[in-house]
N, C-alpha and C positions, 0 to 999 in steps of 0.2 A: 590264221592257221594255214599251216602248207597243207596242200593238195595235189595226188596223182590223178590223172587222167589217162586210162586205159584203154586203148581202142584194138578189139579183136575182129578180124576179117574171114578167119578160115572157115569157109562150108563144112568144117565139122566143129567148130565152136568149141569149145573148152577144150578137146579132143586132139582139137590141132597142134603139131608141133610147135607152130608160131604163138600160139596163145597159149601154148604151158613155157616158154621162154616169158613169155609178158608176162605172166602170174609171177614165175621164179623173180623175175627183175625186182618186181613192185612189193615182192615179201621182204625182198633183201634190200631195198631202199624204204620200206616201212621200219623193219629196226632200227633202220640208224634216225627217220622221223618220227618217232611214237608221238600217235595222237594226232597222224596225218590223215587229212580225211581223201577217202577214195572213192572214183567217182568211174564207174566201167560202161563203155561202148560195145554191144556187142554187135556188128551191123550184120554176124548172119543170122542171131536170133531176133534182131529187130531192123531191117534193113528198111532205111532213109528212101524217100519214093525219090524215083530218078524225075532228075530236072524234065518239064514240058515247057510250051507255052505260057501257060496257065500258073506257074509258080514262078515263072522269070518275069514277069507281068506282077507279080504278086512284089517279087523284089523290089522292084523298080519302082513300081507307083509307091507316090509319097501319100506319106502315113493317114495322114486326115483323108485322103481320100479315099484308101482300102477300103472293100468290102469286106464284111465280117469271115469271110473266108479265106481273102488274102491276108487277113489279118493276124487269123489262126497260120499260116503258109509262111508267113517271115516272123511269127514268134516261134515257131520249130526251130527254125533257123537260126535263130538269136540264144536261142536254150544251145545250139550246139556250138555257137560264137562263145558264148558265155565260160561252158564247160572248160573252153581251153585257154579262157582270158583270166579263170579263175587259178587254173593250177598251174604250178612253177615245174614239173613234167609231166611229158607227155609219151607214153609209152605204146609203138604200135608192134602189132604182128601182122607178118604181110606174106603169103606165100606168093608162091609166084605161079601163075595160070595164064598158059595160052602167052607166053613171055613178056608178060606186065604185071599188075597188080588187080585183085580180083574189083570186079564192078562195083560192090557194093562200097570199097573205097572211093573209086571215082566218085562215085554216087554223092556220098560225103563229103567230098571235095570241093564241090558242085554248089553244096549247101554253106558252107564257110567262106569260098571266095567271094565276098561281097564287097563291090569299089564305095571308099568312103566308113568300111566297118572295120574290115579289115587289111584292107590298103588301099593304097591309094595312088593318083595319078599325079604325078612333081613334072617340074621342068628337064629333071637330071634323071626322068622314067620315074616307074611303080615304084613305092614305098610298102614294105609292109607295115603295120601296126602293131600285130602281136609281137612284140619285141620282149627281151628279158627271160624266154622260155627255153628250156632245154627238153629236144628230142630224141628218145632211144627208140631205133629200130630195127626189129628183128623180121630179117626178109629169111623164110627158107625157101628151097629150091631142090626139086627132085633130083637136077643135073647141076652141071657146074660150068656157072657162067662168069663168075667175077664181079669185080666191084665198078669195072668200066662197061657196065649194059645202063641198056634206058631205062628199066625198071628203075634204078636206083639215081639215076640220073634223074628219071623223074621223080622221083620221093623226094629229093634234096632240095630241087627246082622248086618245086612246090610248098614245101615249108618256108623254103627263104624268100617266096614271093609273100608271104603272108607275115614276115617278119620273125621268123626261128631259125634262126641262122648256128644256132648251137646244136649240130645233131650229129648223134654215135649210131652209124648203120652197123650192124654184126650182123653177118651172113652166115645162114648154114646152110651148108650143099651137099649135094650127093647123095639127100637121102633115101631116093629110090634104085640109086646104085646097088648098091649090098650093106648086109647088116654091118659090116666095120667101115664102111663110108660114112655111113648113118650115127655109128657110134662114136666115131671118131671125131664126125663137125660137130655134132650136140655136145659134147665131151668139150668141145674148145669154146660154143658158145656161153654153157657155161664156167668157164674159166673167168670167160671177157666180164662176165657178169658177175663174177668172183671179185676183181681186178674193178670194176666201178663203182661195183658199193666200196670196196676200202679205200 
């Protein structure tokens, strides 16, 4: 059975423009999959505890020898390997805060990069492993920056170190501008969204 994976980041959760783009996406790539199973990230209603010590320790130490708590600490982790090794897309919203991406993604980030799970170290550099996956990403933006910023340089960087090398960024900008800046990107993003479900 095909499977989406939905991952929303905005501090206002469902509310946020970036995560009504990810709903729009995943209704409109559910009709053309009926009887796709969907599986939703919300990381600001349930935000991923930021890496310490104490859970990169958890990572690292091999299995047999975990303690029942690192053990609970890299099955988290594994449930969130899982979720994206199971679905054939991955759908994020991402606004832009303080000009990158919000923490609770980092966060996430943090939890999935794992050497040996999900990629790996070759002679010819890192390998990803999740391979075969396609990423839509919806970065919005109260100002207008472009598609040549690190925010987005870092979202692309970072999928394709973990092996997702197929990803569609669609940007909306200006939405603190004025209401026809506003109406006018969301207006295109979904167009773009229009244009990939057909």
């Amino acid at each position: 059975m095909s499977q989406i994976l939905k991952i929303k980041t905005s501090l206002f959760s469902n509310d946020g423009q970036s995560s009504q783009l990810v709903d729009t996406y995943a209704d409109q790539w559910l009709q053309q999959n009926p009887g796709a199973a969907v599986v939703e990230r919300n990381l600001a209603a349930a935000p991923v505890p930021h890496l310490d010590q104490a859970r990169f320790q958890a990572f690292t130490t091999a299995a047999e020898e975990r303690s029942p708590e690192q053990q609970q600490v890299a099955d988290f982790s594994q449930q969130l390997i899982d979720e994206i090794r199971d679905s054939e897309v991955i759908v994020l919203g991402v606004p832009m805060y303080n000009f990158s991406v919000p923490s609770t993604l980092s966060t996430y980030f943090d939890h999935i990069a794992r050497a040996g799970i999900t990629f790996q170290y070759t002679a010819n550099g890192p390998e990803g492993l999740l391979k075969g996956k396609k990423a839509v990403v919806f970065i919005t933006r109260g100002g207008v920056y472009g598609e040549d910023h690190a925010q987005t340089a870092y979202i692309r960087q970072f999928l394709g170190f973990i092996g997702i090398q197929d990803v569609e960024i669609i940007h909306a900008e200006g939405l603190a501008m004025n209401d026809q800046a506003r109406e006018e990107a969301l207006s295109a993003a979904h167009r773009r969204i229009a244009d990939l479900a057909a």
